[in-house]
N, C-alpha and C positions, 0 to 999 in steps of 0.2 A: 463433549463440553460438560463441565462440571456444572450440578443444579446447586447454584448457591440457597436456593430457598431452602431446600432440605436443611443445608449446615444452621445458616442465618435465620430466621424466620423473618428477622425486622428486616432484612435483606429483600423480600420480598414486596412490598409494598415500592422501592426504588426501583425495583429491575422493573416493574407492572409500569411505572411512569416511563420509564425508559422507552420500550415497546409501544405504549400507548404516541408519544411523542415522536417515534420514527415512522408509525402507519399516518398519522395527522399531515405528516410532512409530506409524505410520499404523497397520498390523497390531495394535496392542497396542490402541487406540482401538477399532477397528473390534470386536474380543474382546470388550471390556469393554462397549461401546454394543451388541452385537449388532448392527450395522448394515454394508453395502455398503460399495464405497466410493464417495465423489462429489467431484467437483473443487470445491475452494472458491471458485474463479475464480482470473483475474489480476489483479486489483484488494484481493485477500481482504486484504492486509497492509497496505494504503493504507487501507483502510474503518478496519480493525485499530486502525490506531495515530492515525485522524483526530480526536479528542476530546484525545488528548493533546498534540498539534501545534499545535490552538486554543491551551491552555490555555500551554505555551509563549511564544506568539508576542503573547499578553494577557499575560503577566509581562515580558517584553524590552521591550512598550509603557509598563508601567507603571514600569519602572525606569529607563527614559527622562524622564517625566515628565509623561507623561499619561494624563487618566482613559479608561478604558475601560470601554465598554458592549457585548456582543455579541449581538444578535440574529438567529437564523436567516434566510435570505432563504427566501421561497417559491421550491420549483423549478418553473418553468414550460416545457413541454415545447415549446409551440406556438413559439416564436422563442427560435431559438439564437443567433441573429447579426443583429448592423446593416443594415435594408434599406440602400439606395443613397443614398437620400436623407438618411438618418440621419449618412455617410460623408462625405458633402459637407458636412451643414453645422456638419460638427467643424473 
C-alpha cells in the first residue's frame, strides 16, 4: 500500500481521522455487543454490497431491453477450471 503521507503531508492529518474514526467504531461495537474483536475478512464489503450489484446490473439489462430472469448457480467446489480437453475444443 502506498503511504500517502510521504507524497501529501496535508494528506496526513485525514488519513489519522480516518483510522482514528474506524477503531472508535469498532470499540463502540464491540461495548455495546459485548464481544472480542474479530476480522470480518477481506472480502467482507464484496459479500456486503453482492445482492445490490445483481439488482443493479438486472435494471441496466432491463432498461436496455431485455427480459431478465436470475437464478442462482449451484457452487460446485470439485472443478474450478477447464480440463485440457475442454480448451481445445473451444
Amino acid at each position: 500500500m502506498l503511504n500517502t503521507c510521504a507524497l501529501d503531508p496535508a494528506a496526513a492529518p485525514r488519513s489519522h481521522r480516518c483510522c482514528r474514526r474506524f477503531h472508535l467504531t469498532a470499540a463502540y461495537h464491540m461495548l455495546k455487543n459485548v464481544t472480542l474483536y474479530h476480522d470480518l475478512g477481506a472480502n467482507h464489503f464484496d459479500k456486503r454490497v453482492h445482492g445490490k450489484h445483481v439488482l443493479e446490473l438486472v435494471n441496466r439489462l432491463k432498461n436496455l431491453g431485455f427480459a431478465v430472469q436470475i437464478t442462482p448457480m449451484a457452487v460446485s467446489s470439485t472443478r474450478c477450471f477447464l480440463s485440457e480437453t475442454e480448451t481445445r475444443s473451444r
